[in-house]
N, C-alpha and C positions, 0 to 999 in steps of 0.2 A: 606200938604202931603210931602213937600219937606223938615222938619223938622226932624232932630233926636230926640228920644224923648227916657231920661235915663233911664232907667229901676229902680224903686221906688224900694229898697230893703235896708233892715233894718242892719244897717254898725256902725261901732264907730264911731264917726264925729273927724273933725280934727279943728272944730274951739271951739267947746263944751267941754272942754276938763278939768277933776278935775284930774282925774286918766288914765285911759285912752281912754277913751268916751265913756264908757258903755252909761251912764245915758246921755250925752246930743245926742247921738245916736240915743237912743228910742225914746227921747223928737222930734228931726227933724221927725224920720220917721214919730211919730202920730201927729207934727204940737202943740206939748205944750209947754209948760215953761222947761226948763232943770229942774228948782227948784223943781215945782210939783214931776216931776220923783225922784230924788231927796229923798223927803219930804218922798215919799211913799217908797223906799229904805230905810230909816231910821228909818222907822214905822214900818215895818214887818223883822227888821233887823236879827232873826233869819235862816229865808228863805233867804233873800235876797241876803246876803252873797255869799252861793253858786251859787244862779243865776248870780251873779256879775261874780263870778269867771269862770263859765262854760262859758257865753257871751263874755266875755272877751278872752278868748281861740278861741272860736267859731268862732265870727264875723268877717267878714272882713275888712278893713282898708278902712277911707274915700276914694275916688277918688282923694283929692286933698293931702292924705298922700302916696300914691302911685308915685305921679308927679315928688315927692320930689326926 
């Protein structure tokens, strides 16, 4: 009870990082392979694209890129 406990929410990662941590972002929050995400970004790469770019906008900055 005497614990803080961080609020799980879906962020660019600051140690995952190709471009700007879209992909190893999503991979921490659902606990996968950065690659998988990745993989699947490259495979539906017409869509993906703009997902990338919208998330990328969107999301907010790791906690430990904020420190900085």
């Amino acid at each position: 009870m005497g614990r803080e406990s961080v609020e799980e929410k879906l962020r660019k990662s600051s140690n995952d990082r190709t471009i700007v941590g879209v992909c190893g972002g999503i991979a921490e929050f659902f606990g996968i392979s950065s690659f998988v995400v990745r993989l699947i970004f490259l495979v539906t790469v017409s869509v993906s694209v703009w997902v990338y770019l919208l998330l990328a906008w969107v999301l907010d900055d790791s906690y430990l890129l904020r420190r900085k």
